[in-house]
N, C-alpha and C positions, 0 to 999 in steps of 0.2 A: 255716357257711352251710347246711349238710343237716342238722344235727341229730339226729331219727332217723333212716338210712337204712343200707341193709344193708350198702353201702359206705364208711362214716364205723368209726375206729380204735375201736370201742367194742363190745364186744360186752355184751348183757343179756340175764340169765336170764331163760324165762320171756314174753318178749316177742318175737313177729316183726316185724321191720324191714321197712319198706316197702321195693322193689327198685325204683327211679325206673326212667323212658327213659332218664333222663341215664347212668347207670350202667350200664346195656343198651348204648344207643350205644355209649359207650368200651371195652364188649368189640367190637361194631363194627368201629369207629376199627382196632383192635389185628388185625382180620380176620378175628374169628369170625363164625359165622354165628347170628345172633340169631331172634328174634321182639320185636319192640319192644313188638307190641299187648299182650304180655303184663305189661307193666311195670303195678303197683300203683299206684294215684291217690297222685300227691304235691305236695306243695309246699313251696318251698322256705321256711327258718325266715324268721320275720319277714313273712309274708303269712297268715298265721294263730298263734293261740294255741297256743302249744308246750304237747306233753301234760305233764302233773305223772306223772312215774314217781318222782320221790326215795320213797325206803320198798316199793317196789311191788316191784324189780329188782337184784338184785347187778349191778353194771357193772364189767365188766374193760376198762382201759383200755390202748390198743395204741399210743396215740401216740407213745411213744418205742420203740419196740420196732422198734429199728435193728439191721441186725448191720453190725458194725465191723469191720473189718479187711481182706484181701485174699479173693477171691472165686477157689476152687478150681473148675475144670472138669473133672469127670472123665468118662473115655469107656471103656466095657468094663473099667474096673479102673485106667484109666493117666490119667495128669495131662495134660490136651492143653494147657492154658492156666490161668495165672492171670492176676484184674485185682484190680491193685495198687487202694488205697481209691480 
């Protein structure tokens, strides 16, 4: 759906990602304190012609770059909580 966007698991050498509103917003959402106007002109894929990077950019791909297993909390050095997966 975003294709290029600074927010999408993909990171490319060499090329800077657009920073939509949408992605702006959703730090927002989260309760940061933003500037929207500052958001890069975007649109979303499929309302225009998507660029041709193949050859252009190494692309590291994050999409699966989960971490698995139980989620340690630590505070000052000591374990306050783990969450189980």
């Amino acid at each position: 759906m975003f294709g290029l966007e600074l927010m999408t698991p993909a990171i490319r050498s060499g090329i800077l990602d657009p920073w939509s509103a949408i992605s702006i917003q959703a730090f927002s959402d989260m309760g940061y304190s933003v500037r929207s106007g500052l958001a890069d002109s975007y649109r979303l894929l499929g309302t225009v012609p998507a660029p041709d990077i193949e050859g252009v950019a190494r692309v590291l791909d994050l999409s699966n770059d989960v971490r698995l297993g139980p989620v340690v909390v630590v505070d000052e050095g000591r374990v306050v909580r783990v969450i189980p997966n």
